[in-house]
C-alpha positions in Angstrom: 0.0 0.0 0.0 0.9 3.6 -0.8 1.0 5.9 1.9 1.2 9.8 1.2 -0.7 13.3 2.2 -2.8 15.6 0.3 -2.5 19.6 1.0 -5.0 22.4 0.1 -2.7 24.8 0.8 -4.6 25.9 3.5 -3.8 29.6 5.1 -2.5 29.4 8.3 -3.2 31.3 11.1 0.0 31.6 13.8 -1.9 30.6 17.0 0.6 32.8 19.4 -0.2 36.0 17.2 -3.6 35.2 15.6 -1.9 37.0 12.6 -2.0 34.6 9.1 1.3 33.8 8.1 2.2 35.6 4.5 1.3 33.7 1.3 4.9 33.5 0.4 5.8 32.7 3.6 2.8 29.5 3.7 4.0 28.4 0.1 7.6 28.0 0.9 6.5 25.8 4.1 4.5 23.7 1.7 7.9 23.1 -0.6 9.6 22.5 2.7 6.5 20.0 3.8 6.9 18.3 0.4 10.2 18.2 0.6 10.5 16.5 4.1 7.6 13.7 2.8 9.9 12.7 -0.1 13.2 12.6 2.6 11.1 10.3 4.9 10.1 7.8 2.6 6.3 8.6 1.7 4.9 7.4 -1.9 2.8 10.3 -2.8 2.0 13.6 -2.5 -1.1 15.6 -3.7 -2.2 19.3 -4.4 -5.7 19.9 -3.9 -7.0 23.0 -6.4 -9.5 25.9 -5.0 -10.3 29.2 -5.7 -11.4 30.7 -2.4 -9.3 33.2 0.1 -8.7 30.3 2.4 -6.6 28.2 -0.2 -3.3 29.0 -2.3 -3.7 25.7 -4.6 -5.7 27.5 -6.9 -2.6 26.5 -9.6 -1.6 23.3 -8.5 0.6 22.4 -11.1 3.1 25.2 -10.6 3.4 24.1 -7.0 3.9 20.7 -7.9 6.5 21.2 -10.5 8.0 23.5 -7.8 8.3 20.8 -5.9 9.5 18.5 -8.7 13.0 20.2 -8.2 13.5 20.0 -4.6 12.3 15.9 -4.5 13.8 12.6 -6.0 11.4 9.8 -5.3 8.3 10.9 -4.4 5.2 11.0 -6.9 3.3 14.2 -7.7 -0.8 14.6 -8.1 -3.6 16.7 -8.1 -5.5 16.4 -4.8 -8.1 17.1 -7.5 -8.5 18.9 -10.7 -11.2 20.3 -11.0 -12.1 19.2 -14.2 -15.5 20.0 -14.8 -14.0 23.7 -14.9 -10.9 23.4 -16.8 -9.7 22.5 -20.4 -8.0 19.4 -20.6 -5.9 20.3 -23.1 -4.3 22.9 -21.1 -4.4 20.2 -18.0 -2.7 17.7 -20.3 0.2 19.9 -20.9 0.5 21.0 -17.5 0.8 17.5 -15.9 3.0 16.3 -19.3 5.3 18.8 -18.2 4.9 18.3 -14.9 6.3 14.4 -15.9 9.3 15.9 -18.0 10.2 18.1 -14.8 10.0 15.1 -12.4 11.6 12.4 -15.0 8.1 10.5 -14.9 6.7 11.1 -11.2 3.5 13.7 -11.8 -0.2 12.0 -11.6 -3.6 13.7 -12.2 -6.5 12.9 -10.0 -9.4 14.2 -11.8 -12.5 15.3 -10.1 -15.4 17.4 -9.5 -14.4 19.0 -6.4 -16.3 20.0 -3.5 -17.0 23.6 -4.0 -18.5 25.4 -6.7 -16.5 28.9 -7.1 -14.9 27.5 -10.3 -18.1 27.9 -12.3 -19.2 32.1 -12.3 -15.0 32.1 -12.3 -14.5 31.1 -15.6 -18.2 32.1 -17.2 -19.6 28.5 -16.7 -23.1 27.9 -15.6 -23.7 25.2 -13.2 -26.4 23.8 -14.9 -23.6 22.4 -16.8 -21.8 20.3 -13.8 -22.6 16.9 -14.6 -22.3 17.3 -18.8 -19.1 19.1 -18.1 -17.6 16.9 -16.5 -18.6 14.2 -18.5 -17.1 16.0 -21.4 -13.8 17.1 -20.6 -13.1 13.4 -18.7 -13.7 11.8 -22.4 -11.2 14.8 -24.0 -8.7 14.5 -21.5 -8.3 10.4 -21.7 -8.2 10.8 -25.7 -5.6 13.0 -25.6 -3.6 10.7 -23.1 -4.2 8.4 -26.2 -3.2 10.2 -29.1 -1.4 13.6 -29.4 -2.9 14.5 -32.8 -6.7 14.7 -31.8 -9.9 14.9 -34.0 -12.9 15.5 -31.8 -16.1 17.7 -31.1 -18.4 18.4 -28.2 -20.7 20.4 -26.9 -19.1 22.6 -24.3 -15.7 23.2 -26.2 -14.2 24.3 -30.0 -13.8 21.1 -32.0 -10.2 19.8 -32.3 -9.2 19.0 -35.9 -6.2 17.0 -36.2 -4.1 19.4 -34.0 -0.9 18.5 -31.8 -1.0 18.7 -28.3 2.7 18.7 -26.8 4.3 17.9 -25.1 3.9 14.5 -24.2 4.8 13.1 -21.0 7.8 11.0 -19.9 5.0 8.1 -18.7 2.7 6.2 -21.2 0.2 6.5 -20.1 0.3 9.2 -17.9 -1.6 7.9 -14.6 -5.5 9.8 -14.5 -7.1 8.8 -11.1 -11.0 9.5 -10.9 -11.7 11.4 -7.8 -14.9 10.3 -6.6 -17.2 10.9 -3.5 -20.2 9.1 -2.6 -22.3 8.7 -5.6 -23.3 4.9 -6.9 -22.7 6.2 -10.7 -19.3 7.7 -9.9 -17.7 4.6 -9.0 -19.4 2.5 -11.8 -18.0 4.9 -14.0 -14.4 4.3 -13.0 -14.6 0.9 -13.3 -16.3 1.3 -16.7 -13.2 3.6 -17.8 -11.0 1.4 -16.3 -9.4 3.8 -14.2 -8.0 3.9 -10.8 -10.4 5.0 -8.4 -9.3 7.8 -5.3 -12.5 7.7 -2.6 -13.0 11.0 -0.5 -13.8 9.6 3.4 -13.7 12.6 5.1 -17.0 11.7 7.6 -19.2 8.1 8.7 -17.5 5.0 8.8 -15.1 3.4 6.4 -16.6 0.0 5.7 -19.6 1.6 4.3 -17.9 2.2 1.0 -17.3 -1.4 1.1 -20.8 -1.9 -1.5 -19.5 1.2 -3.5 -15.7 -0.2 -3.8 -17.5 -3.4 -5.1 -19.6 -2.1 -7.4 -16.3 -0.5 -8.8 -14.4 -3.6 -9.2 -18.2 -5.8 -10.3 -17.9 -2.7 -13.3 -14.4 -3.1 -14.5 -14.7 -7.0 -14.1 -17.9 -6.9 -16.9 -16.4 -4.1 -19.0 -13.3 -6.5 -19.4 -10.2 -4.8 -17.9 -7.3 -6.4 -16.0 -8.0 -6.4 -12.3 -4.7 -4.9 -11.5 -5.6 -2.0 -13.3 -8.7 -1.6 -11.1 -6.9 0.6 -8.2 -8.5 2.1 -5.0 -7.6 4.8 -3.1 -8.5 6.8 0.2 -8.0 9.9 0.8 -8.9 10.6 4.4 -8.3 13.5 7.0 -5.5 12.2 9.6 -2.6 13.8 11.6 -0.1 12.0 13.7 1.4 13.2 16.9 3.4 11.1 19.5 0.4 9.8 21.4 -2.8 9.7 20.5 -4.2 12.5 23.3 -1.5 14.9 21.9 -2.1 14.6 18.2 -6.2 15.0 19.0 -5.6 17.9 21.4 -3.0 19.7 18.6 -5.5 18.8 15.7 -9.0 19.6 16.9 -9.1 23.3 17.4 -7.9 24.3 13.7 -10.5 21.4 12.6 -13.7 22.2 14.0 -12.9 25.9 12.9 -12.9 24.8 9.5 -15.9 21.9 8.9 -17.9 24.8 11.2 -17.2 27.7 9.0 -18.0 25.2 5.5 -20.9 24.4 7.8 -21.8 28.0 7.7 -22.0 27.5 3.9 -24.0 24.3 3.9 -26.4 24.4 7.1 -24.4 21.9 8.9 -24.3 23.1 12.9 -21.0 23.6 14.6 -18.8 20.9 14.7 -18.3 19.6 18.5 -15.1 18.0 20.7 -17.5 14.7 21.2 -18.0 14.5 16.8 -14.6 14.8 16.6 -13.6 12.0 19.6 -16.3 9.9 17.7 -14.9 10.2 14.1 -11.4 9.3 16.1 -12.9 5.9 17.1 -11.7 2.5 15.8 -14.4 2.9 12.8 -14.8 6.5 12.6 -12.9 8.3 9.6 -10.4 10.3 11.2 -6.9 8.9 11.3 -5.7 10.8 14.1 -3.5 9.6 16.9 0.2 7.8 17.8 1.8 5.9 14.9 0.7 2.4 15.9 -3.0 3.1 16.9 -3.4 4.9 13.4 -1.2 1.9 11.6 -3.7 -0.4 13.1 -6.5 1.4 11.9 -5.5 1.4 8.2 -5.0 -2.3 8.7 -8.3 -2.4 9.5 -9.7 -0.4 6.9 -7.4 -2.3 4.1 -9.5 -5.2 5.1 -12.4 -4.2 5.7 -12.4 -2.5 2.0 -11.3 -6.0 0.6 -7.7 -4.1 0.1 -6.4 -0.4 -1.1 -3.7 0.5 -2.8 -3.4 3.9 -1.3 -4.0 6.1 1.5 -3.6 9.5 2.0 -3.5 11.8 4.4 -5.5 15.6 4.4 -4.0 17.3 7.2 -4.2 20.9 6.2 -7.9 21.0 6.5 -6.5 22.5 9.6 -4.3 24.7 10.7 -1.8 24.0 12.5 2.1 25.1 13.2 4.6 24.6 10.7 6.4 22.5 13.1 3.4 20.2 14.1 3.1 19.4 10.3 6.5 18.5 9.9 6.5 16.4 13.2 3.5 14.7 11.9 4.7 14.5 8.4 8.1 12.6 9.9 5.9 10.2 12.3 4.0 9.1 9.3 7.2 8.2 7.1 9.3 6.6 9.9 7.0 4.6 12.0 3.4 4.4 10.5 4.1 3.8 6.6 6.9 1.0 7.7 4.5 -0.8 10.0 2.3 -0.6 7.1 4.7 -2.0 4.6 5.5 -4.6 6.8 2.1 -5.8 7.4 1.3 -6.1 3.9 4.4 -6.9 1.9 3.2 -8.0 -1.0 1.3 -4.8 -2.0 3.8 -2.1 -0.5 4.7 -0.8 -3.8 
């Protein structure tokens, strides 16, 4: 199993001053965070894309080829594009270049995302989600296919034979399909054959057990190769060095956050005794000491019927630089080689 952490780039907030730390500032911890992940041993690590004054991901592609140069082993993905607003042609190019710059290590994760500024941003009318995305997900896994393209649809200019360059150092270049909790979502990976990355930021693990079948049952009947039929988690986790001390550092920066998207969404504020909950053996949090969280993903690898990746959302809080690079350390010495040694056989 793959182990690695996803970032939104979040804004921090310096708890002794209650001033938020310069975007500069925040951007250069995140190549330092990144940095640190690939020095420790972690498989993967992902950019998340927004376009809201919390977040600096908004152009995750330049951070990750940023990244590209300070790093050696570690691979590089969207954490997702959003690609019901964006052009895959220009995405192609970004993440083929991405590949040149890392000699073969960039991935795409392509998604819907969970926010909606996207659309009145670039003049597109939400009425359009689902067709959208639709759309641009055929485009973009053509031009993976062939770099002289002739194709129409309905929400874009035709392409007519032209090139699209460059072309990336992997064939194929990995596309993930970023997916929530919708039946039709994971039946359309399958379908497409692609690897599928599962959101389980809230509930319980094992109840996207009949979705992650449903998955597999749809790549079995449209014919591809098991091995091809990857899963993914990407879940909200932190590490400290026991487990009353990670909860304690990561709760107050959390609840802030899920309450003010509450504010948004009519959710009420999020409480200490959600959060302790959500911490429990089959809540979704992976929060805690390196062992009790290795356990846990042990637990969830089986109860899923096996995953080949898992990673970890930590900024959806703020916290200290130095907390994240604690945490980020934990989970490359101690939790990702329990985790490798527990399951040999699918560590890489």
């Amino acid at each position: 199993m793959q182990i690695g952490i996803d970032s939104f780039a979040a804004a921090v907030t310096d708890p002794a001053t209650g001033l938020t730390i310069a975007p500069a500032d925040r951007l250069r911890n995140l190549l330092a965070e990144i940095t640190l992940a690939d020095q420790v041993g972690l498989d993967v690590f992902g950019i998340g894309e927004h376009h809201r004054t919390e977040y600096l991901d908004s152009a995750p592609a330049i951070i990750l080829a940023a990244s590209a140069a300070l790093t050696q082993h570690i691979r590089l993905t969207s954490a997702v594009t959003v690609l019901s607003a964006a052009d895959p042609v220009r995405v192609f190019q970004q993440f083929a270049t991405l590949d040149l710059i890392s000699n073969g290590r960039a991935e795409i994760v392509a998604g819907r995302g969970s926010f909606i500024e996207s659309f009145p941003l670039f003049g597109l009318d939400l009425k359009d989600y689902d067709s959208l995305f639709a759309e641009n997900l055929d485009l973009l896994l053509k031009i993976r296919e062939t770099p002289n393209l002739h194709w129409s649809g309905k929400h874009r200019a035709p392409l007519t034979g032209q090139g699209i360059y460059p072309r990336p150092l992997q064939n194929p270049l990995p596309i993930w399909l970023g997916v929530g909790g919708t039946p039709e979502s994971f039946a359309r990976a399958g379908l497409l054959g692609l690897p599928l990355m599962v959101a389980i930021i809230g509930g319980e693990h094992h109840r996207f057990r009949p979705l992650i079948d449903l998955y597999r049952e749809a790549g079995h009947r449209a014919g591809h190769n098991p091995a091809q039929l990857k899963v993914g988690i990407h879940s909200i986790g932190f590490l400290g060095d026991t487990d009353a001390q990670a909860a304690d550092i990561f709760f107050p920066g959390y609840a802030h956050a899920f309450t003010q998207i509450g504010k948004e969404r009519g959710w009420p504020p999020t409480t200490r005794f959600q959060y302790d909950t959500l911490r429990g053996p089959t809540g979704a949090l992976l929060i805690g000491a390196p062992e009790t969280v290795a356990e846990k993903i042990l637990r969830i690898n089986q109860s899923l019927g096996g995953i080949d990746r898992l990673t970890f959302q930590m900024t959806v809080a703020n916290l200290p630089h130095a907390d994240m690079l604690h945490a980020i350390e934990l989970l490359g010495t101690r939790v990702a080689p329990l985790i490798r040694k527990a399951l040999p056989a699918t560590s890489q």
